[in-house]
N, C-alpha and C positions, 0 to 999 in steps of 0.2 A: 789082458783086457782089450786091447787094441786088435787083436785077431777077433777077438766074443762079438766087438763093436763092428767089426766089417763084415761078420757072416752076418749078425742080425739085420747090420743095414742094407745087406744085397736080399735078403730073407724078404724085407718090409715092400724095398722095394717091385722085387719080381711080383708081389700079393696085389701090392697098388697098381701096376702095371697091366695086369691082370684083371683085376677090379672094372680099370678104366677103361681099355677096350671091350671089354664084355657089352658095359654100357653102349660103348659106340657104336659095336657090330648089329647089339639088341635092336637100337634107334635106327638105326641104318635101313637094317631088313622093314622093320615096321614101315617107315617111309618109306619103301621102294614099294612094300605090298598096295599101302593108298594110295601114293602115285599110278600103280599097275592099273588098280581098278578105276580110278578117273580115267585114265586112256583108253582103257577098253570102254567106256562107257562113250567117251567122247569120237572113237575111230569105229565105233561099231558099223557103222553103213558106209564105210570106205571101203571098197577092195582092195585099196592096194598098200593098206596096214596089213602086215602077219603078226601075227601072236608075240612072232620072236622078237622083230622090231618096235612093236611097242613094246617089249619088254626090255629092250636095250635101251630105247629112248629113256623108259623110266628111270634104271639105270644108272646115267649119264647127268640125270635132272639132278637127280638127288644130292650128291655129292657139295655142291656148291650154298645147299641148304643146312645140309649138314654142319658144314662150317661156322655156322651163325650160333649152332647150338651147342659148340665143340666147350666152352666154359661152363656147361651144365653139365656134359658129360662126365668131365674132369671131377665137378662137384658132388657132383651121385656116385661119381665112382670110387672118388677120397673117403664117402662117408659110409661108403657100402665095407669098402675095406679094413676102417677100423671099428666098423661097428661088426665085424665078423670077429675081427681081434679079440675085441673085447669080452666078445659071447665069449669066446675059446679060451682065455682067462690069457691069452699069450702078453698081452701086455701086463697082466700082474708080474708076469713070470720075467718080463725084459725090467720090468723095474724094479724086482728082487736082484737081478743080474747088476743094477747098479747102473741100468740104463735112463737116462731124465727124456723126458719128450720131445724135448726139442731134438735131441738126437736121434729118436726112431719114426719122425716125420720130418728129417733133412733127408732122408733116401728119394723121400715121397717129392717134396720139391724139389732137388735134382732133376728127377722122370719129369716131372713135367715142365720145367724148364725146356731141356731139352725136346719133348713132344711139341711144345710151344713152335721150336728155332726150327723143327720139321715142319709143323704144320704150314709156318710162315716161307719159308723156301720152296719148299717141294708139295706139299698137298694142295695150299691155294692154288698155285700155275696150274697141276694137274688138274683140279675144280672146273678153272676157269674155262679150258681147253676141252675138256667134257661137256660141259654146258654149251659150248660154239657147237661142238660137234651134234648132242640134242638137238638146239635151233635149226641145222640143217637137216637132220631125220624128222624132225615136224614139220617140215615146211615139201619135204620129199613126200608122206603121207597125204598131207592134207592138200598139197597144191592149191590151187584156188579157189577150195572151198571154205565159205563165208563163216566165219567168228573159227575156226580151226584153229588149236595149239593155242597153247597159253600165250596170252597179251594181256595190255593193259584196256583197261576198259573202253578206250578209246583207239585204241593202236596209238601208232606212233604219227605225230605230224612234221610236216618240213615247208616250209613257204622260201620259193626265190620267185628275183624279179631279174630280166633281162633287158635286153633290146627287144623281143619278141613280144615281152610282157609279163606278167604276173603268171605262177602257176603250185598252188598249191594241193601238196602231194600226202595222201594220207595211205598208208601200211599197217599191216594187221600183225607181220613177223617181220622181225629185224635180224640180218646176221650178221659178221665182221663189223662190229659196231655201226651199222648203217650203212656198209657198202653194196651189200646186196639186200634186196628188199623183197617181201612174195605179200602177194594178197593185195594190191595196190587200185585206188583210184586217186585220179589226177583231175584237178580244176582247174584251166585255163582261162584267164581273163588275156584280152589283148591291151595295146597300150592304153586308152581312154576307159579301163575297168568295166569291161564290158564283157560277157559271159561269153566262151569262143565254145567248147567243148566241154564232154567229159570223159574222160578214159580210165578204162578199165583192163587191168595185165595181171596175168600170173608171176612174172616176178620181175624186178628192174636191177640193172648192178652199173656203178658211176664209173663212166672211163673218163678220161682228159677230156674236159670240156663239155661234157652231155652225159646223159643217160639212157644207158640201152635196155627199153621195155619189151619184153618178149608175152604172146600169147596174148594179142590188143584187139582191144574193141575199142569203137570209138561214136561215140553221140554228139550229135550235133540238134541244136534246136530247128531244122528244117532240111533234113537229108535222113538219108536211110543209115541203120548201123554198118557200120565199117570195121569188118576182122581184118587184121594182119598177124603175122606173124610176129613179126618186130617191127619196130620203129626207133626211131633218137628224137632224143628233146636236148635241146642247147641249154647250160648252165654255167652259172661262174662257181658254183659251190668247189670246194679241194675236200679231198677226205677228211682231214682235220675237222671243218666245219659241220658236215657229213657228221662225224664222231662223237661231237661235245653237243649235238642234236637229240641224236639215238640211243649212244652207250651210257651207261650208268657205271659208276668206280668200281663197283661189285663185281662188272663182266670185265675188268681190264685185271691180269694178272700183278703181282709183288714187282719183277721186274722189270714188266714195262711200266709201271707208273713213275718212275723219275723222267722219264723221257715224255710223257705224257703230259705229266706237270709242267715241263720245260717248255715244251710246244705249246701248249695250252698260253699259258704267260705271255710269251713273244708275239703271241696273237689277238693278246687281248681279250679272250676267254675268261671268265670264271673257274678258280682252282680248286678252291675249298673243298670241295665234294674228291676231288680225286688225292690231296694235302692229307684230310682228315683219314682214307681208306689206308692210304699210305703211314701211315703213324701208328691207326690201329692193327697192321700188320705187325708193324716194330715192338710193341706194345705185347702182343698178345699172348707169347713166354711168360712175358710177367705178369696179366691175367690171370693164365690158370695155375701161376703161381698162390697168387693172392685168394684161388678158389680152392686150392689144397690148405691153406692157412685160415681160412673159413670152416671147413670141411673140418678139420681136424679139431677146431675149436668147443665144435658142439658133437665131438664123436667121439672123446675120449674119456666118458663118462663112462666107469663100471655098471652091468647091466642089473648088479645087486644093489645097487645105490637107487637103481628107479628114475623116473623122469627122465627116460632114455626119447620115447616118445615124444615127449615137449621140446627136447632139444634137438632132435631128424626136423620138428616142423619148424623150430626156428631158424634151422640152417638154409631148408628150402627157401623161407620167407629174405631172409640176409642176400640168398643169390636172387630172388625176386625182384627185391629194391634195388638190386646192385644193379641188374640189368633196364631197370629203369631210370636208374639215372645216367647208366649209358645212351641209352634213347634221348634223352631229352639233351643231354650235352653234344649228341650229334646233329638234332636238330638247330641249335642254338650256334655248331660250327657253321652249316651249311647254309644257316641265313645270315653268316658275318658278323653274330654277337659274338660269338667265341675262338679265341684260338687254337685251330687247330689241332695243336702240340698238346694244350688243356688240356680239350674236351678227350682227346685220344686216353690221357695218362691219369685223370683225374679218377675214374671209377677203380684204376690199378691202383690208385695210395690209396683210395679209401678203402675198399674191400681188402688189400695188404693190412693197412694199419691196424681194420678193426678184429682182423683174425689176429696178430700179433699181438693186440693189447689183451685180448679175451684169452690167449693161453698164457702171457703174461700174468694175467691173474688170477687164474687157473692153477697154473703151476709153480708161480712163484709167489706169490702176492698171498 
């Protein structure tokens, strides 16, 4: 019995395995193809975009997006697999064998356990690293042409004050979390808040004590424009500060965020956002743990019993809610209602429990 038990659960498992990158490779392509075609839409009057590089740009983007959606994956791909089972009557036939459910969906949570402890060690770093590396081929394309490469709607802002004065720096593309900057104009006030200038660089990157603008122009309210090639602007900013400005948790990979947190703290920064990204790494095995125990709950319904449909749409609707109150409990982290360690693990015992209780009842009940 115990040999039947291991071939069926290496059987279930390889199907689920199977199942769930299909999903992710399908999702994948698809986003890389509409990524593909924004880019060509948006580099089409640049020369010095080729076909190939935006096509690696996209590439590179994608990945990191992906990740967001990696618990739906898991969930379409749990319920694509036992709803193939089921057509194929293989689960009558494992439970003529004397096999109960919970045992021929522990394979299935295993795999994704495991995919969980990959995704969180080795795929995010990789993500993140990819994404750095996109920012820099966008910012290589578009150079210092205006609204280029994806930003926030505003770019990015930074304000210091010196001895020299006030000079507030706005950027369209951020790379190395704010250390290197392209797309830039620069407001200087002198010390009595008075308008001194305005500059204009294709890209700026922070050394010890300043910042060095390359590709400057410069305006002044009663003199002619002024190209240089470079210049420095004196600063007190440190990278740190630089960092907890520009980057968001998302762009900081698994490993470095303990040290991030750590510096962040001794500095007196705000943590929460990089605390919470940190937890739901730790968290996220057990996720798509908790979406295979979903998945299976409303999947393991014989396809002669009927109502196979109603239960596909409740299961989508279950990971729906689920991912909304993920949302909202990250929101709730990051403005200081909520604890971090919570908001991280909360949506994991819910969607766990209520998968466990609905084949508890199911199958036992």
């Amino acid at each position: 019995m115990n040999m039947i038990t291991n071939t069926i659960g290496r059987y279930f498992a390889g199907r689920f395995l199977v199942a769930a990158l299909g999903v992710f490779i399908s999702i994948f392509m698809l986003l890389v193809l509409v990524d593909y075609i924004e880019m060509v839409r948006r580099t089409s009057g640049l020369a010095s975009a080729s076909a190939l590089m935006v096509a690696q740009t996209s590439l590179y983007r994608v990945p990191q997006l992906l990740e967001k959606m990696m618990p739906f994956c898991i969930l379409i791909g749990a319920m694509t697999c036992y709803l193939a089972l089921s057509r194929r009557l293989e689960l009558v036939v494992a439970r003529a064998a004397g096999v109960s459910a919970w045992q021929f969906i522990s394979p299935a949570l295993a795999s994704a356990l495991v995919l969980g402890v990959l995704a969180t060690v080795g795929y995010n770093p990789l993500s993140t690293n990819l994404r750095e590396e996109s920012k820099r081929m966008e910012a290589q394309m578009f150079g210092d042409a205006p609204g280029g490469g994806v930003q926030d709607a505003s770019g990015f802002w930074i304000n210091q004050v010196n001895r020299e004065g006030q000079s507030i720096i706005n950027a369209a593309r951020s790379e190395q979390q704010g250390v290197r900057l392209t797309g830039l104009t620069v407001f200087r006030f002198d010390t009595e808040s008075q308008f001194k200038e305005r500059i204009e660089a294709r890209e700026a990157s922070l050394e010890p004590g300043r910042w060095l603008f390359k590709g400057v122009r410069r305006y002044t309210l009663d003199s002619p424009v002024v190209e240089q090639d470079s210049m420095y602007l004196a600063t007190t900013l440190t990278p740190l500060q630089v960092r907890n400005s520009f980057s968001t948790p998302e762009t900081v990979s698994f490993w470095q965020l303990p040290s991030y947190i750590k510096s962040s703290e001794s500095s007196g920064f705000a943590t929460a956002g990089y605390r919470l990204q940190y937890h739901k790494l730790i968290a996220q095995p057990f996720l798509l743990v908790a979406m295979v125990m979903l998945a299976a709950s409303v999947s393991l319904r014989f396809f002669r019993m009927g109502g196979v449909q109603k239960m596909v749409l409740s299961g989508v609707g279950a990971g729906f809610l689920l991912y909304v109150l993920s949302k909202v409990t990250e929101d709730l982290s990051k403005a200081e209602l909520m604890h971090p360690i919570a908001a991280a693990w909360l949506p994991v015992c819910v969607g766990g429990l209520t998968g466990f209780l609905a084949l508890l009842y199911q199958e036992d009940g």
